[in-house]
C-alpha positions as CSV (number, residue, x, y, z in Angstrom):
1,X,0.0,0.0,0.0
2,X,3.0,2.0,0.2
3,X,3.1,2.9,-3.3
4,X,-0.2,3.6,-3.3
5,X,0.5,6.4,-1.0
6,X,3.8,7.7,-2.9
7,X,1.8,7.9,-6.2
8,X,-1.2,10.1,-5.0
9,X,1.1,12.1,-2.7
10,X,2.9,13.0,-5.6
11,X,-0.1,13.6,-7.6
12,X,-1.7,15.4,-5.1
13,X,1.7,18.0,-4.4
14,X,1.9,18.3,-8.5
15,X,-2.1,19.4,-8.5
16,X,-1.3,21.9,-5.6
17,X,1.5,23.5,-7.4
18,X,-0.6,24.0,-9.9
19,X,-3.1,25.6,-8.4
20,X,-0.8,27.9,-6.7
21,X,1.0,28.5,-9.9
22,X,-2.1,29.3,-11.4
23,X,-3.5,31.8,-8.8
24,X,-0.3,33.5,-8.4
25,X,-0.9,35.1,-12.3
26,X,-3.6,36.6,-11.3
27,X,-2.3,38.6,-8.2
28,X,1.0,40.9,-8.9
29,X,3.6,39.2,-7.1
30,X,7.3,39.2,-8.3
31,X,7.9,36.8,-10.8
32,X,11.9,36.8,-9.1
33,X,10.1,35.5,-6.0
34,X,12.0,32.0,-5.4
35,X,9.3,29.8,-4.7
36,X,7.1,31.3,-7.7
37,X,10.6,30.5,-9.7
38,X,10.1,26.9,-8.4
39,X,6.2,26.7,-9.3
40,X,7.6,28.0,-13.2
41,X,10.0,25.3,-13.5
42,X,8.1,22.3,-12.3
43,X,4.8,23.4,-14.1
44,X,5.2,25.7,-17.0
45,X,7.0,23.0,-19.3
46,X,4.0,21.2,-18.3
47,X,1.3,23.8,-18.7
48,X,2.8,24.7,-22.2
49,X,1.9,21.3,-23.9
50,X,-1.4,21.7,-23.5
51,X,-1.5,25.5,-24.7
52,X,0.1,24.2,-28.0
53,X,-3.3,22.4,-28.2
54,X,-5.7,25.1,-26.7
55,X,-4.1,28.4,-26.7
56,X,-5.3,31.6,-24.8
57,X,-8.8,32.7,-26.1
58,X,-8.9,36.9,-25.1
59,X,-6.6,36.6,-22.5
60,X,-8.1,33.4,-20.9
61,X,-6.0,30.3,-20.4
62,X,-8.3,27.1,-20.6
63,X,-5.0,25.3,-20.8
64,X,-4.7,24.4,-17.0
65,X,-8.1,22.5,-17.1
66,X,-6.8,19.9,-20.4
67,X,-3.5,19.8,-17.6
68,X,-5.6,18.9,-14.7
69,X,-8.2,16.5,-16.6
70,X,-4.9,14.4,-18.5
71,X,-3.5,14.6,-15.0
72,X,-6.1,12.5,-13.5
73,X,-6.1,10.6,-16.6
74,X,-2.3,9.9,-16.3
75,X,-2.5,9.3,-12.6
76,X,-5.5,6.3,-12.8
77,X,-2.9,5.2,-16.3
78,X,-0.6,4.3,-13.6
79,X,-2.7,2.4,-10.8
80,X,-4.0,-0.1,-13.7
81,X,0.2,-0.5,-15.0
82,X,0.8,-0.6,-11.1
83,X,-1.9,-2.2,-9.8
84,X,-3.9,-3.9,-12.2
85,X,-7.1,-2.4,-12.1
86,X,-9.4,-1.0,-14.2
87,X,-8.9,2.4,-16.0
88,X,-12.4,3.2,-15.4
């Protein structure tokens, strides 16, 4: 059950850093602020795969909700290699 825990732990931090990463652009805070530094590199390259497929429409970014939705998608991919259950 261990793994079990490591996988959505790590699931759940990514879906936090997003979130935080994706209120921050909405308030002005420093972009030179380290720890919005650290949510840039671990989710923009992320975040920018998905606005190759739906880019910004009049300054709104529906990008983050294709990230979130694969996200889930990628994370119950891994419990049926891991696990052997059902996608579904």
């Amino acid at each position: 059950m261990w793994i079990y825990k490591v996988i959505s732990y790590t699931f759940r931090f990514y879906e936090g850093a997003l979130l935080i990463y994706i209120f921050s652009s909405w308030f002005p805070i420093s972009r030179e602020n380290i720890i919005i530094r650290f949510l840039e590199d671990i989710c923009e390259p992320y975040l920018k795969l998905f606005r190759k497929i739906l880019p910004p429409l009049a300054m709104v970014d529906f990008s983050p909700i294709l990230a979130f939705i694969a996200l889930g998608f990628i994370e119950r991919l891994i419990y049926a290699l891991v696990f052997g259950v059902s996608i579904f």
